[in-house]
N, C-alpha and C positions, 0 to 999 in steps of 0.2 A: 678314457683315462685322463684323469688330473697332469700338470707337466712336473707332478711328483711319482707317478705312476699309483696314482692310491684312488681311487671311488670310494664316493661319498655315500654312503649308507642312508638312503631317506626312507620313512613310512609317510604315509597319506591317511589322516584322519578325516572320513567325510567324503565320498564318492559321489554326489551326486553331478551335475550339470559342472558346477565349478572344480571338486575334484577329478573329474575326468579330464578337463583342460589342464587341471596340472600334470594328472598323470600322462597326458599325450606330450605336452611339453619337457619334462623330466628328461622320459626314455629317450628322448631323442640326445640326449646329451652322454657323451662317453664318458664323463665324470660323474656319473652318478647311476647310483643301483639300487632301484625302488625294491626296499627289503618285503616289506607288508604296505596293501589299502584296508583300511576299516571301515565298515557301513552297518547300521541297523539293518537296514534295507537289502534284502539277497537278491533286487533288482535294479538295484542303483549303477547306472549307466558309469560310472568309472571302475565298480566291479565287474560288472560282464568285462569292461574291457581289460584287468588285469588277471582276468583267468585265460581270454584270448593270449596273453603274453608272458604267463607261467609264472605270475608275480601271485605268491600265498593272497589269500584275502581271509578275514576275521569279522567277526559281527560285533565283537565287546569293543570300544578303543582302546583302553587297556592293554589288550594282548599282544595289540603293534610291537610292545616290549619285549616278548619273548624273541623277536628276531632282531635283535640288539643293535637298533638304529643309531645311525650317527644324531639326527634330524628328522621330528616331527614335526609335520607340517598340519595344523588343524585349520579342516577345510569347512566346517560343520555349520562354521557361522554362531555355534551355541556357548555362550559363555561358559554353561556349567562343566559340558565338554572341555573346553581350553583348561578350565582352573582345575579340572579331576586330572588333567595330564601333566 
């Protein structure tokens, strides 16, 4: 928790090797509550790790939106990616 008492709503676009370092990094922070991770990939090593910790995962980036993030984080590295978000 924030020293507002409010958690910050983040999604993670892009799970591979690098989104998984943020999603390890994040959770560990009491201010913040990884809403959704998004991956093509239903093997991408920051998905498996967000189904271990009961964080939704999603395959479109897009849909990160239905769980109404404070803050996307696009992890993809793919321009086309950042600019459709």
């Amino acid at each position: 928790m924030s020293d507002w008492g409010v958690r910050i709503r983040v999604a993670v676009v892009g799970a591979g090797k690098g989104g998984r370092a943020i999603i390890q990094l994040l959770a560990e922070s009491p201010a913040v509550e990884i809403v959704a991770v998004a991956d093509v990939d239903a093997g991408a090593p920051g998905l498996l790790l967000a189904c271990e910790r009961g964080i939704p995962t999603v395959s479109e980036h897009r849909a990160v939106f239905r769980y109404t993030p404070d803050v996307v984080i696009e992890a993809t590295g793919r321009r086309e990616v950042l600019e459709d978000l």
